[in-house]
mmCIF file of the N, C-alpha and C atoms, coordinates in Angstrom:
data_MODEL
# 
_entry.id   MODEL 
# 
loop_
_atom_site.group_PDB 
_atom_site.id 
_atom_site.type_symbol 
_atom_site.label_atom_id 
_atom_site.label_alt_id 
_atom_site.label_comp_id 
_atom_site.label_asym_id 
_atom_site.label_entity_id 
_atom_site.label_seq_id 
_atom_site.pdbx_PDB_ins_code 
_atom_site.Cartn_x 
_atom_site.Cartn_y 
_atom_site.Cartn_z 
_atom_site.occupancy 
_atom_site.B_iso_or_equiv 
_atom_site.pdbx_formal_charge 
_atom_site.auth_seq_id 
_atom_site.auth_comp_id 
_atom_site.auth_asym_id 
_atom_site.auth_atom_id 
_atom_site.pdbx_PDB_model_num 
ATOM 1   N N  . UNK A 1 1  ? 90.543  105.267 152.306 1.00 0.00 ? 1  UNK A N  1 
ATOM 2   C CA . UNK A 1 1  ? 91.939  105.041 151.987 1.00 0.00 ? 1  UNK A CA 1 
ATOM 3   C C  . UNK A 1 1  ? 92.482  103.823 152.743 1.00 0.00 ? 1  UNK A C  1 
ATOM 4   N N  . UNK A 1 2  ? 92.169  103.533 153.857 1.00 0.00 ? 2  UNK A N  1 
ATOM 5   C CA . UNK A 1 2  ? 92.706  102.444 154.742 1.00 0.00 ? 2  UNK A CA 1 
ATOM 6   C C  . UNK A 1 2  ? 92.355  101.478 154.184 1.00 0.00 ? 2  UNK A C  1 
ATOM 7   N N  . UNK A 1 3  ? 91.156  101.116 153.395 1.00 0.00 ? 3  UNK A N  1 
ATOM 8   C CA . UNK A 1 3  ? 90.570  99.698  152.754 1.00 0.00 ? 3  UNK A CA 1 
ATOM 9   C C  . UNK A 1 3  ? 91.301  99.876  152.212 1.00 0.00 ? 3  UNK A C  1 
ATOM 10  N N  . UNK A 1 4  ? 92.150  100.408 151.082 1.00 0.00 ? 4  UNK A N  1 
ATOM 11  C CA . UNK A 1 4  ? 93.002  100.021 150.258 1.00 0.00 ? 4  UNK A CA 1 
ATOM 12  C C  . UNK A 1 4  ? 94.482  99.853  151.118 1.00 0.00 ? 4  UNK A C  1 
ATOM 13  N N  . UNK A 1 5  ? 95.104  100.485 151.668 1.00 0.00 ? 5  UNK A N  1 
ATOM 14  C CA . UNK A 1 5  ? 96.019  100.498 152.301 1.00 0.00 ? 5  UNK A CA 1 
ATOM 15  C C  . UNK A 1 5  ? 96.484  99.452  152.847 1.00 0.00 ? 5  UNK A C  1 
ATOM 16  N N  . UNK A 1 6  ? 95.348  98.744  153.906 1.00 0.00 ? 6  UNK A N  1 
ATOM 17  C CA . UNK A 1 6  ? 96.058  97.432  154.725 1.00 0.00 ? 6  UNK A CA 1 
ATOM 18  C C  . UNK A 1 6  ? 96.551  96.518  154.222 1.00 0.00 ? 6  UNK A C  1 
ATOM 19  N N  . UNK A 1 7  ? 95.732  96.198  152.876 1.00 0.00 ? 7  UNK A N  1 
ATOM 20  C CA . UNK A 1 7  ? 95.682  95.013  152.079 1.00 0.00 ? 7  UNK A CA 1 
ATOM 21  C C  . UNK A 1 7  ? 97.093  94.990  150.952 1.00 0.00 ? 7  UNK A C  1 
ATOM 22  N N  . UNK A 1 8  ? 97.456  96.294  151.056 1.00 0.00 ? 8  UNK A N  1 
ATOM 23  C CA . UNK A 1 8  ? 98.954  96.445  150.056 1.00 0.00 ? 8  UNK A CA 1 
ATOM 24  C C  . UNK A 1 8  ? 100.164 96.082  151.078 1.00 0.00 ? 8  UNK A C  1 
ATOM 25  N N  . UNK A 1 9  ? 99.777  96.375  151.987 1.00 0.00 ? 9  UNK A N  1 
ATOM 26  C CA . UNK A 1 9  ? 100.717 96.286  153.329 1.00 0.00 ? 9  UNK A CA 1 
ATOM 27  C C  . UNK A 1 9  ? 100.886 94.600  153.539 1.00 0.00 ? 9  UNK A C  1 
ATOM 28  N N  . UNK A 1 10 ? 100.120 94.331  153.638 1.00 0.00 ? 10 UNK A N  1 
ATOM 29  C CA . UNK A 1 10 ? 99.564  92.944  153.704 1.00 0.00 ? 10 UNK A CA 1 
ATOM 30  C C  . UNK A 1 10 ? 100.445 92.151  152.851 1.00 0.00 ? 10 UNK A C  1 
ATOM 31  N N  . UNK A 1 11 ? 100.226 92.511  151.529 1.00 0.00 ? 11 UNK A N  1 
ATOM 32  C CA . UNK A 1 11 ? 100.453 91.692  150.348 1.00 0.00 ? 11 UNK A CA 1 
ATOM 33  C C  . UNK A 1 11 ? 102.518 92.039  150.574 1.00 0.00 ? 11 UNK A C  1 
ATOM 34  N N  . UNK A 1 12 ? 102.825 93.223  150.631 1.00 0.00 ? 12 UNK A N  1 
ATOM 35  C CA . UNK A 1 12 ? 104.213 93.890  150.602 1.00 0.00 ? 12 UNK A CA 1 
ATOM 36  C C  . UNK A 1 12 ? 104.611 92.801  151.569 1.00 0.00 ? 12 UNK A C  1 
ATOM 37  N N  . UNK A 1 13 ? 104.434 92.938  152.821 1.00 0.00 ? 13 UNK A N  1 
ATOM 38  C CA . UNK A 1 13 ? 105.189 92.054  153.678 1.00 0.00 ? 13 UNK A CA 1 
ATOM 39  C C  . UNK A 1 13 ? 105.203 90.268  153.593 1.00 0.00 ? 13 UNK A C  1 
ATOM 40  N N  . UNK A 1 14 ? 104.421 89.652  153.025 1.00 0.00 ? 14 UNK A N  1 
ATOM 41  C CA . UNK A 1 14 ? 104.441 88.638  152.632 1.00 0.00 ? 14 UNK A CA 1 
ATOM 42  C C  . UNK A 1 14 ? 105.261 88.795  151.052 1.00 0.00 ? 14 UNK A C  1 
ATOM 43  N N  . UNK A 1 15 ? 105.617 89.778  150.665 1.00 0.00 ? 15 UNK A N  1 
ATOM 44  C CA . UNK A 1 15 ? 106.319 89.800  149.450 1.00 0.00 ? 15 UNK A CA 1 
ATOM 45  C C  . UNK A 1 15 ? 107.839 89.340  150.077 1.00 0.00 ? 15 UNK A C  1 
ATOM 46  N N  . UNK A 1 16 ? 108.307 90.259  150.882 1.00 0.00 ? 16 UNK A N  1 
ATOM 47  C CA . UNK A 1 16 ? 109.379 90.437  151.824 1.00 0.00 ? 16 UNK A CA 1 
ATOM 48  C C  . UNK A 1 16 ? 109.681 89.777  152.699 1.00 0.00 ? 16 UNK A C  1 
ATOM 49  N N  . UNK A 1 17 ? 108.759 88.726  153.227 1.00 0.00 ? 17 UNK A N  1 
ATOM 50  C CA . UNK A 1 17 ? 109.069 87.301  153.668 1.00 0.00 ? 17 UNK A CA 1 
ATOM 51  C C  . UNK A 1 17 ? 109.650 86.565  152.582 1.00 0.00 ? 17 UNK A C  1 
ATOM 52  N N  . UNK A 1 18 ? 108.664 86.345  151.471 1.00 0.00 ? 18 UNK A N  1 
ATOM 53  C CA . UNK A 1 18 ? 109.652 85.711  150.773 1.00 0.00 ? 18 UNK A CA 1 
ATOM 54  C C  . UNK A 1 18 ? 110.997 86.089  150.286 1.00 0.00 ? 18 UNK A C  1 
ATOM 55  N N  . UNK A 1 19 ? 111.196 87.355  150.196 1.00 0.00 ? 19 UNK A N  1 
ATOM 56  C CA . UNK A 1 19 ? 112.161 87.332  149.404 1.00 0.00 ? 19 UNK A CA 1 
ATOM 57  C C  . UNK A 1 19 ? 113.289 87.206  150.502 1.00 0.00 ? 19 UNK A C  1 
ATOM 58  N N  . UNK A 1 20 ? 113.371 87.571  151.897 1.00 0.00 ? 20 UNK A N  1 
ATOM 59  C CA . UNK A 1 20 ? 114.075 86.997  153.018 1.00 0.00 ? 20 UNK A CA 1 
ATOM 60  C C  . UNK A 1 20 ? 114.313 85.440  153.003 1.00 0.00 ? 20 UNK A C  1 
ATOM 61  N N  . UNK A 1 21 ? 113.483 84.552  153.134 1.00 0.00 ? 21 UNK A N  1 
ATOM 62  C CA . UNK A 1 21 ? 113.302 83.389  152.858 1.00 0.00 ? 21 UNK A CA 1 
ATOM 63  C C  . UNK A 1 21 ? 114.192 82.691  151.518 1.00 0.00 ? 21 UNK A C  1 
ATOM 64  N N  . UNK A 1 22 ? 114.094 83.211  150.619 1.00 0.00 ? 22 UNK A N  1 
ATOM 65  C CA . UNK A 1 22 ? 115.132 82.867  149.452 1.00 0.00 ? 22 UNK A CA 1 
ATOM 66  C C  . UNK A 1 22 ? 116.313 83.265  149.596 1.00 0.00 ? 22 UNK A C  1 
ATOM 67  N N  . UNK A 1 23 ? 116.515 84.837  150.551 1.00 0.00 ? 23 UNK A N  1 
ATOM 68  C CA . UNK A 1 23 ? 118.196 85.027  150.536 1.00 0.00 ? 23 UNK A CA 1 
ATOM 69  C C  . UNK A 1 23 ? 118.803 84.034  151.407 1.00 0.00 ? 23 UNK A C  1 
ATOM 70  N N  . UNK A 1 24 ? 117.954 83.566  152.698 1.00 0.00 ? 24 UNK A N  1 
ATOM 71  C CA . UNK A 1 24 ? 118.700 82.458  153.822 1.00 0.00 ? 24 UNK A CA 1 
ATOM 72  C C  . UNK A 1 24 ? 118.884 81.025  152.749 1.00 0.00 ? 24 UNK A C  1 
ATOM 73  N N  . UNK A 1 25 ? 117.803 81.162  152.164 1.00 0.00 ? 25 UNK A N  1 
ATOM 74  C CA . UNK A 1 25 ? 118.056 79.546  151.148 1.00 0.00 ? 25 UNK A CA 1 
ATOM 75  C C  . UNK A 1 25 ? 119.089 79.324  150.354 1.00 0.00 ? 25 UNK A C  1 
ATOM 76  N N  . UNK A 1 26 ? 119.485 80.859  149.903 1.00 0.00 ? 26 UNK A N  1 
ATOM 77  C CA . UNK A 1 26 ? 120.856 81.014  148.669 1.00 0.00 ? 26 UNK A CA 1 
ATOM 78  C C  . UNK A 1 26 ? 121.871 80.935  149.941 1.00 0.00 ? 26 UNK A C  1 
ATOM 79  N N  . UNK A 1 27 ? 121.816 81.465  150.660 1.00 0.00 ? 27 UNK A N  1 
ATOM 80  C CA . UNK A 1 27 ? 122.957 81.555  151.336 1.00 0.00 ? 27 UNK A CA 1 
ATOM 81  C C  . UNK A 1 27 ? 123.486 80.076  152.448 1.00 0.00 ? 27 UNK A C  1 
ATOM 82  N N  . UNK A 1 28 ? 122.169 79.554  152.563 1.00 0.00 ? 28 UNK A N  1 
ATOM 83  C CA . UNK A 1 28 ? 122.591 78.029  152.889 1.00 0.00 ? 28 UNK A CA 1 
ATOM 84  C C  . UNK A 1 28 ? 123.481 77.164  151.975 1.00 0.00 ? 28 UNK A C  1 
ATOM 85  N N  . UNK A 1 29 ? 122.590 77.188  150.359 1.00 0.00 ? 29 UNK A N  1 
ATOM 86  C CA . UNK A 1 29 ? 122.873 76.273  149.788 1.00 0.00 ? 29 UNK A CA 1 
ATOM 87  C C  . UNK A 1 29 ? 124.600 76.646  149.526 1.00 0.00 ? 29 UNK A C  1 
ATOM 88  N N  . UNK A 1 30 ? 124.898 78.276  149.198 1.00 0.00 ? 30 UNK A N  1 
ATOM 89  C CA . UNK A 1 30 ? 126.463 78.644  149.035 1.00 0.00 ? 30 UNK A CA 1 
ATOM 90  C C  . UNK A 1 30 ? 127.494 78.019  150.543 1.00 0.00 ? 30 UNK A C  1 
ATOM 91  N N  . UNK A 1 31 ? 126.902 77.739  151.556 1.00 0.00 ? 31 UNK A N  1 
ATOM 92  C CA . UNK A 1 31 ? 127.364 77.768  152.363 1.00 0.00 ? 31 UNK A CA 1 
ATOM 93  C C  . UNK A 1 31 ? 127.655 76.062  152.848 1.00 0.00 ? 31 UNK A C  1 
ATOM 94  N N  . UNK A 1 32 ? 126.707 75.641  152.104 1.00 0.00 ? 32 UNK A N  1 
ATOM 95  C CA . UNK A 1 32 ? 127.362 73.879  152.171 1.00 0.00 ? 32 UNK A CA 1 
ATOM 96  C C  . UNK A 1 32 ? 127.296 72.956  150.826 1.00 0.00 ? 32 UNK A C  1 
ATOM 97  N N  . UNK A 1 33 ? 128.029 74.121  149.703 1.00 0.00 ? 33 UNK A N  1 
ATOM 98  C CA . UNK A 1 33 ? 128.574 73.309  148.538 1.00 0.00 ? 33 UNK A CA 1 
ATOM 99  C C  . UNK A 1 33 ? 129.687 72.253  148.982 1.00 0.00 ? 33 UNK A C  1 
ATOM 100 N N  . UNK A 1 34 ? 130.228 73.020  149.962 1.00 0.00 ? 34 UNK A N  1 
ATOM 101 C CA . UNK A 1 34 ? 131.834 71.619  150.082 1.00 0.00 ? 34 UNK A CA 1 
ATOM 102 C C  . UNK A 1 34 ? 131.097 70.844  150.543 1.00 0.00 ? 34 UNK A C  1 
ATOM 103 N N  . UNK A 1 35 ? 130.081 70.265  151.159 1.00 0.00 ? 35 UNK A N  1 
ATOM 104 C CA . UNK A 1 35 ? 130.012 69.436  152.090 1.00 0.00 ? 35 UNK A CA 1 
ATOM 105 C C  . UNK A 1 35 ? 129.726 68.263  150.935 1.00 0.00 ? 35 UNK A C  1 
ATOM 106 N N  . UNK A 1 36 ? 129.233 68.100  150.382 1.00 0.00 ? 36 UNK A N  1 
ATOM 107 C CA . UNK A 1 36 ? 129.026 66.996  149.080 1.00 0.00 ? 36 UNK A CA 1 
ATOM 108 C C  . UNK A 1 36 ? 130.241 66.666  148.336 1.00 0.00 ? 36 UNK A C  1 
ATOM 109 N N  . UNK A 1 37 ? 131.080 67.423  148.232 1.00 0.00 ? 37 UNK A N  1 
ATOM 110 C CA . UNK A 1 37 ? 132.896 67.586  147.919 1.00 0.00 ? 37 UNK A CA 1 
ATOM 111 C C  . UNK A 1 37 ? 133.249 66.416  149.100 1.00 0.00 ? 37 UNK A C  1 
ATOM 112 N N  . UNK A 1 38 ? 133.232 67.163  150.182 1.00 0.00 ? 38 UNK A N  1 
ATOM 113 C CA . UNK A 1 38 ? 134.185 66.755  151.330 1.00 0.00 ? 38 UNK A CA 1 
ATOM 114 C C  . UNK A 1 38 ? 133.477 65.111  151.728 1.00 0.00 ? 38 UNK A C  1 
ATOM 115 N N  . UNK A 1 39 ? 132.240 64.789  151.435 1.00 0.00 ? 39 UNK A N  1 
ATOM 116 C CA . UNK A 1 39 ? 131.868 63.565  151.973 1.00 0.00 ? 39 UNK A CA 1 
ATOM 117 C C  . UNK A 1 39 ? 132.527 62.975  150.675 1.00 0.00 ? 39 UNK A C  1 
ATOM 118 N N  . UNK A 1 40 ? 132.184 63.037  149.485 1.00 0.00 ? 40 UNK A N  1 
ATOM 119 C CA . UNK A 1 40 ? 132.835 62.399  148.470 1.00 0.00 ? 40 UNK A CA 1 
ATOM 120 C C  . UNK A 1 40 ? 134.586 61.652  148.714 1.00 0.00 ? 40 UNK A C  1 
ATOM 121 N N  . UNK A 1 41 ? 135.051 62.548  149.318 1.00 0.00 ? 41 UNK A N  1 
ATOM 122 C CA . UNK A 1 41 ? 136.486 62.818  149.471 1.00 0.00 ? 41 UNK A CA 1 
ATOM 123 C C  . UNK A 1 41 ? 136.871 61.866  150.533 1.00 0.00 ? 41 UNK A C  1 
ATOM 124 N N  . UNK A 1 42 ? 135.999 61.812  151.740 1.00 0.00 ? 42 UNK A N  1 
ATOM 125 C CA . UNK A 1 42 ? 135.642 61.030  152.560 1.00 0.00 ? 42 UNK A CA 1 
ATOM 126 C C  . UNK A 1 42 ? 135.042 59.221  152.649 1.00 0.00 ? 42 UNK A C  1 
ATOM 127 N N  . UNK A 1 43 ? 135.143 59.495  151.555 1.00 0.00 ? 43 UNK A N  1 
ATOM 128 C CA . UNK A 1 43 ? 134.433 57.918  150.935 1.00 0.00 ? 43 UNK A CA 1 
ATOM 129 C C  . UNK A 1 43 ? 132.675 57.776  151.225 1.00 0.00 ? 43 UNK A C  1 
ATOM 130 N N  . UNK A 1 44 ? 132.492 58.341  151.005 1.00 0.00 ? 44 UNK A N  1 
ATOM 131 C CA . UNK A 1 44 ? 130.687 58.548  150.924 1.00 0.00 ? 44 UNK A CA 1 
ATOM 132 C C  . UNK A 1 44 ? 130.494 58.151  149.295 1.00 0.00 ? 44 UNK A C  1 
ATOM 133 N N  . UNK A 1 45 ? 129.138 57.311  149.374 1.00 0.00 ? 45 UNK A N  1 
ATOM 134 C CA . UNK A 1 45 ? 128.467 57.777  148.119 1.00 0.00 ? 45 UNK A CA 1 
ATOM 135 C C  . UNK A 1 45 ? 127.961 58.558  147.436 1.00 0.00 ? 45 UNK A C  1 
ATOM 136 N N  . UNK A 1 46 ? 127.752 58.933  145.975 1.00 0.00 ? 46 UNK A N  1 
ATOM 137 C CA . UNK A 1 46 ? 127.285 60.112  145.998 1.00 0.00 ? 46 UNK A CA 1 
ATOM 138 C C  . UNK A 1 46 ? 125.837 60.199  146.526 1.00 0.00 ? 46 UNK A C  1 
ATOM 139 N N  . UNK A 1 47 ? 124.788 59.009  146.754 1.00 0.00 ? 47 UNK A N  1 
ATOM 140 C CA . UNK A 1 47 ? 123.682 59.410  147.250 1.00 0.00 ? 47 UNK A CA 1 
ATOM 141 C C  . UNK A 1 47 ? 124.010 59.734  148.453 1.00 0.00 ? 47 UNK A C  1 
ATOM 142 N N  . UNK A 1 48 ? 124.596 59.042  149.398 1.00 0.00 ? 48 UNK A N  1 
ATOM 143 C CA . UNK A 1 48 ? 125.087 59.722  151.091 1.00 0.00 ? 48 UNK A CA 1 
ATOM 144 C C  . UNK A 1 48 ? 125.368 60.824  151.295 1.00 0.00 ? 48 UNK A C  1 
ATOM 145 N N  . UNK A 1 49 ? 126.332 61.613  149.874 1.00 0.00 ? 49 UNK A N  1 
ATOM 146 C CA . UNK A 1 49 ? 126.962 62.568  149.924 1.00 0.00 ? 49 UNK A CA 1 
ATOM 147 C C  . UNK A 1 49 ? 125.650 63.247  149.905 1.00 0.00 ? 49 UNK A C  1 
ATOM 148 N N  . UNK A 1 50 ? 124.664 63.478  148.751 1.00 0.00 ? 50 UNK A N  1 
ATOM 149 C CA . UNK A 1 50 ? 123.748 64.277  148.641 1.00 0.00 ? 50 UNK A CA 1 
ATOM 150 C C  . UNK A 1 50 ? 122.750 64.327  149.851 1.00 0.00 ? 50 UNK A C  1 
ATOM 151 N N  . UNK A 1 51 ? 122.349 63.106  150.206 1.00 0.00 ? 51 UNK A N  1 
ATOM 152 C CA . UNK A 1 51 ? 121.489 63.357  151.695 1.00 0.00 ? 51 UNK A CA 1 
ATOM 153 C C  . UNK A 1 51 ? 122.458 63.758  152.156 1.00 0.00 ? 51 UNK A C  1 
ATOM 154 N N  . UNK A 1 52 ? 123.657 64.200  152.762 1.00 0.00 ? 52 UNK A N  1 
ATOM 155 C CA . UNK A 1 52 ? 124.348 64.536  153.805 1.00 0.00 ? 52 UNK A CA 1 
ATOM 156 C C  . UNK A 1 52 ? 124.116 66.355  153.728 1.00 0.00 ? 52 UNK A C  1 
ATOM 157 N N  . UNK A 1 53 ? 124.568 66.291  152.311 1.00 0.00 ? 53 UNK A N  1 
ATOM 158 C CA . UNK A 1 53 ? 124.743 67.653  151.967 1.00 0.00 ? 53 UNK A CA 1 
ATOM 159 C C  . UNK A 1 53 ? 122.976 68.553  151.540 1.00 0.00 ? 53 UNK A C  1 
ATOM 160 N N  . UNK A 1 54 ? 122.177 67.851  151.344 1.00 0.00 ? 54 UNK A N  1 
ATOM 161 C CA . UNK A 1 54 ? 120.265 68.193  151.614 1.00 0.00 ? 54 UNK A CA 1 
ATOM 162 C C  . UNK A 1 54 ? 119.750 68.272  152.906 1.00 0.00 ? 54 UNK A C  1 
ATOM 163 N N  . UNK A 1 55 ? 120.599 67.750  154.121 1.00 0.00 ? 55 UNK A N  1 
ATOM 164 C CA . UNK A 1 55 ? 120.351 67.708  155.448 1.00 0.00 ? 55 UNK A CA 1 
ATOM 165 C C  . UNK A 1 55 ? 120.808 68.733  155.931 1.00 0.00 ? 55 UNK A C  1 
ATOM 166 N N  . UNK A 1 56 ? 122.130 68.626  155.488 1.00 0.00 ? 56 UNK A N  1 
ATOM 167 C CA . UNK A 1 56 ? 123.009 69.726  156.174 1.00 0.00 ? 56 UNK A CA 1 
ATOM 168 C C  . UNK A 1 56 ? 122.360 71.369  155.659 1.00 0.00 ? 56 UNK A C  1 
ATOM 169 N N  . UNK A 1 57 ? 121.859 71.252  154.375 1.00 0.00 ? 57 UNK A N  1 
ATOM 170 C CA . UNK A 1 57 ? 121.325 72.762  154.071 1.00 0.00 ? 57 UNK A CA 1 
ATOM 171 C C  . UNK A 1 57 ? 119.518 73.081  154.576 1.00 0.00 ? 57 UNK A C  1 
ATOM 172 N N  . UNK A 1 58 ? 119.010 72.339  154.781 1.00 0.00 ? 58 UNK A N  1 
ATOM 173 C CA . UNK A 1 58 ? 117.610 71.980  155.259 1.00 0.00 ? 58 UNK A CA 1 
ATOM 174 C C  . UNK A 1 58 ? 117.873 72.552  156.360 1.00 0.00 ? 58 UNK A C  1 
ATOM 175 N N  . UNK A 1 59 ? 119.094 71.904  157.300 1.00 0.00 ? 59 UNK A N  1 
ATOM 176 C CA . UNK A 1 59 ? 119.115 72.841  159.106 1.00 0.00 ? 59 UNK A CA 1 
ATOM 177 C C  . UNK A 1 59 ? 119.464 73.948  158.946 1.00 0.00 ? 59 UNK A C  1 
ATOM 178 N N  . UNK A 1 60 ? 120.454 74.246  158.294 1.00 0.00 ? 60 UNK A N  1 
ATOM 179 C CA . UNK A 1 60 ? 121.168 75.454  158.248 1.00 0.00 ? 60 UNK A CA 1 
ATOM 180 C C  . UNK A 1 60 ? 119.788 76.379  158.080 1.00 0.00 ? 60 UNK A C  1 
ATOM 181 N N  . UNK A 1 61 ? 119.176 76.200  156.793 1.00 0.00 ? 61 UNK A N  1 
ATOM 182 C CA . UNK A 1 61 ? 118.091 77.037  157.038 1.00 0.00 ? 61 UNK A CA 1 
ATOM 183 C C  . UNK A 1 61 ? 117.318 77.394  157.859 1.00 0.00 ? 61 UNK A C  1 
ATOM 184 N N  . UNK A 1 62 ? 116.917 76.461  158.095 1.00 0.00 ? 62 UNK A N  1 
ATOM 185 C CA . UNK A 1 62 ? 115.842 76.322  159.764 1.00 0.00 ? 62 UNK A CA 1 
ATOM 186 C C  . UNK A 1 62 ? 116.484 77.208  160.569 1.00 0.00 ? 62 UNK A C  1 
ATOM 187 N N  . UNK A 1 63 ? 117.808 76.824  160.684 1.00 0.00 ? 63 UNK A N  1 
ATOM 188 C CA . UNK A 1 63 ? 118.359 77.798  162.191 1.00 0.00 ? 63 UNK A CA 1 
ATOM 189 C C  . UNK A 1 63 ? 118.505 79.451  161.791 1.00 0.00 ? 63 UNK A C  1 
ATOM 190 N N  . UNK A 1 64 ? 118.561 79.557  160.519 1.00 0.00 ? 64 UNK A N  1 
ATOM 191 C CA . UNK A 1 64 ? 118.804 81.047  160.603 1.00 0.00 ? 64 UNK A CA 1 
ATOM 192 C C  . UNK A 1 64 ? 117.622 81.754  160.504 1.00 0.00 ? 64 UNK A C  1 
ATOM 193 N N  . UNK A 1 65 ? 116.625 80.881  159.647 1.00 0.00 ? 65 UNK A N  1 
ATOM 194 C CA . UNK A 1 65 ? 115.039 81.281  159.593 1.00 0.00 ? 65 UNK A CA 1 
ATOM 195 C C  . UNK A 1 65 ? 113.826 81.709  161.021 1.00 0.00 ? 65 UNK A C  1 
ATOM 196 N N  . UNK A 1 66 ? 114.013 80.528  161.537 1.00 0.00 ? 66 UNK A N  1 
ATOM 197 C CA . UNK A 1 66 ? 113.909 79.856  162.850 1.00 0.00 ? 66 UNK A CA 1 
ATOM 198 C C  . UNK A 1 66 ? 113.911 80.878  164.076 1.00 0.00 ? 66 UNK A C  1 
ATOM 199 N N  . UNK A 1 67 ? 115.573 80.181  163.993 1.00 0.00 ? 67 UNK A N  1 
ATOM 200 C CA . UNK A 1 67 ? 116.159 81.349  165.731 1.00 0.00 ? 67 UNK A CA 1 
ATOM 201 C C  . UNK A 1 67 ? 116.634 82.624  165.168 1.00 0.00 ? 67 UNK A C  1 
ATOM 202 N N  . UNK A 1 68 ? 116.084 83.134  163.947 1.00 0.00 ? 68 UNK A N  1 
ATOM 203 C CA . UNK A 1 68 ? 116.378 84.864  163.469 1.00 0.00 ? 68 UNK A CA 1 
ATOM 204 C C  . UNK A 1 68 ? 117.693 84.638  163.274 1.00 0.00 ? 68 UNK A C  1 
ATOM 205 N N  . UNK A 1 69 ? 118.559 84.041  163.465 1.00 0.00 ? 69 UNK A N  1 
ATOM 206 C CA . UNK A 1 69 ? 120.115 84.063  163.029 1.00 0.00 ? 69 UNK A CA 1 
ATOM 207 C C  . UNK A 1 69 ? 120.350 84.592  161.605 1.00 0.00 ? 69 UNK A C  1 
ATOM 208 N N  . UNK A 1 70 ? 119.678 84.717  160.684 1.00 0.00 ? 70 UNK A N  1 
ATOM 209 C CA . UNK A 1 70 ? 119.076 85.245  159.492 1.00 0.00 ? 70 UNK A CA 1 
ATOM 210 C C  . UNK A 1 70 ? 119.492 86.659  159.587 1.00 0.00 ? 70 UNK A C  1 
ATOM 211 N N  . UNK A 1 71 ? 119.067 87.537  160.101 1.00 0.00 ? 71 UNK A N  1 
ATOM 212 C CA . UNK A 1 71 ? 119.234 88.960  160.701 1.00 0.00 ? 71 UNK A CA 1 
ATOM 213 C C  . UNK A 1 71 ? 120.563 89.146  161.466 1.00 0.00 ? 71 UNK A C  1 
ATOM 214 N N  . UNK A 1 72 ? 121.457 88.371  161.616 1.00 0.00 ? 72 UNK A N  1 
ATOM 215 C CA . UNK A 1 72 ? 122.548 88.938  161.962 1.00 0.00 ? 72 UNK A CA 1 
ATOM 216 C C  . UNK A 1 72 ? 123.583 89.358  160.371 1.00 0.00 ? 72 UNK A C  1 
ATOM 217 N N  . UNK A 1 73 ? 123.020 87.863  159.425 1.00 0.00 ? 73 UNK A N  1 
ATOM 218 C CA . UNK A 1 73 ? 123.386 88.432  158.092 1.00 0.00 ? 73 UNK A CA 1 
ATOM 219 C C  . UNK A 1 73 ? 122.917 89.036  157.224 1.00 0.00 ? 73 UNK A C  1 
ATOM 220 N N  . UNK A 1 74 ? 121.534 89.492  157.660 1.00 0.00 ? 74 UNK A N  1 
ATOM 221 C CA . UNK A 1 74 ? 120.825 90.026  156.466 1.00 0.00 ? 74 UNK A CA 1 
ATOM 222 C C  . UNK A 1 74 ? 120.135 91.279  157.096 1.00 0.00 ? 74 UNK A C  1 
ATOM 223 N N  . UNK A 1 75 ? 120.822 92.345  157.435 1.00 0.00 ? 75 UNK A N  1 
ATOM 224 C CA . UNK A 1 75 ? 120.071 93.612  158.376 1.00 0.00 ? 75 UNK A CA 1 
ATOM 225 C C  . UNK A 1 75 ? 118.941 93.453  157.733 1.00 0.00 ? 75 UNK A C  1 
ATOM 226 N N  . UNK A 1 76 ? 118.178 93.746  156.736 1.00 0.00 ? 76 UNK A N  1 
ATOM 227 C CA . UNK A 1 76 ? 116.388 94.340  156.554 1.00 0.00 ? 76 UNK A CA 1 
ATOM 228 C C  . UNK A 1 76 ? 115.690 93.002  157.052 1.00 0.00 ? 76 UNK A C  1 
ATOM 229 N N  . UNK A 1 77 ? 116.118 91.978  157.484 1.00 0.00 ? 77 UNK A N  1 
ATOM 230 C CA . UNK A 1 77 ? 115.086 91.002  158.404 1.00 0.00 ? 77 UNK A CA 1 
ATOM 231 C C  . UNK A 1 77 ? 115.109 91.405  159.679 1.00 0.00 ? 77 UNK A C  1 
ATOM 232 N N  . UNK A 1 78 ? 114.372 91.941  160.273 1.00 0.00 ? 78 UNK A N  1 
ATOM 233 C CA . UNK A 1 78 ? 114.193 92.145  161.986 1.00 0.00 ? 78 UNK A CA 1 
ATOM 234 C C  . UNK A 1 78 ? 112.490 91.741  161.876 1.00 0.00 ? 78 UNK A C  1 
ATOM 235 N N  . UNK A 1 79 ? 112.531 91.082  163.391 1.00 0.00 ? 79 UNK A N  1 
ATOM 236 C CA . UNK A 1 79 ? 111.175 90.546  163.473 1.00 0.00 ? 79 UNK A CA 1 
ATOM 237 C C  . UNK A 1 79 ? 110.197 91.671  163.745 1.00 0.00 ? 79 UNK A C  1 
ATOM 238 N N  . UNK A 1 80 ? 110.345 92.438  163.802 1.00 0.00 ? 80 UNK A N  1 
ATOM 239 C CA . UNK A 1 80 ? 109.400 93.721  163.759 1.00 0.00 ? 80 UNK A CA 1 
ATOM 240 C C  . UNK A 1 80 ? 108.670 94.169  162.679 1.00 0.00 ? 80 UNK A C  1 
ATOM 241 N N  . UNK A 1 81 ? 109.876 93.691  161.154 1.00 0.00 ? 81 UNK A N  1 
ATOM 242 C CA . UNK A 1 81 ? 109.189 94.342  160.120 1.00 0.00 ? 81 UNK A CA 1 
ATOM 243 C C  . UNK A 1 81 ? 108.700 93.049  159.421 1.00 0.00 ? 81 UNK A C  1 
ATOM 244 N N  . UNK A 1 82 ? 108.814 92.148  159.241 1.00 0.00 ? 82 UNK A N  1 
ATOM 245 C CA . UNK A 1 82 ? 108.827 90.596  159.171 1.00 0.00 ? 82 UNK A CA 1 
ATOM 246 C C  . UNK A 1 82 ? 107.975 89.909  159.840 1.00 0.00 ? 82 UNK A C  1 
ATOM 247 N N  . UNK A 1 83 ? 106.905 89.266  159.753 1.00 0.00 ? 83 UNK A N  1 
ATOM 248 C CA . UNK A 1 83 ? 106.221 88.420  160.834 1.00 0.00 ? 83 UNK A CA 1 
ATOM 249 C C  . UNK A 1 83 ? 105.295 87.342  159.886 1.00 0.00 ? 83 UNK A C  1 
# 
């Protein structure tokens, strides 16, 4: 039974990474729509605006992915069940 077992376990939690991984990504990208607004508004180009606003969601991710900041908004990520 365990030969079968580990390997579902296995596969489940790399399921559940990703799907953690996509909620921090949705929730970046919702989280710096203005910023491509606000540089616009600001006199940016729209390419400036877009690197500004692809930079700005690139960290955001990182940091919540990263330093677990992720898990303060998303209870079922704890690094225990996650790795």
């Amino acid at each position: 039974m365990k030969k079968y077992y580990d390997p579902v376990v296995e596969t489940m939690r790399k399921k559940q990474r990703l799907g953690a991984d996509l909620a921090l990504a949705y929730m970046a990208l919702i989280s710096n729509t203005d910023v491509y607004s606000d540089m616009l508004e600001r006199g940016a180009t729209k390419k400036e605006a877009a690197w500004v606003a692809l930079g700005s969601t690139a960290a955001m991710f990182s940091v919540d992915r990263f330093a677990h900041l992720g898990e303060v908004f998303y209870d079922d990520l704890t690094a225990e069940s996650i790795k």
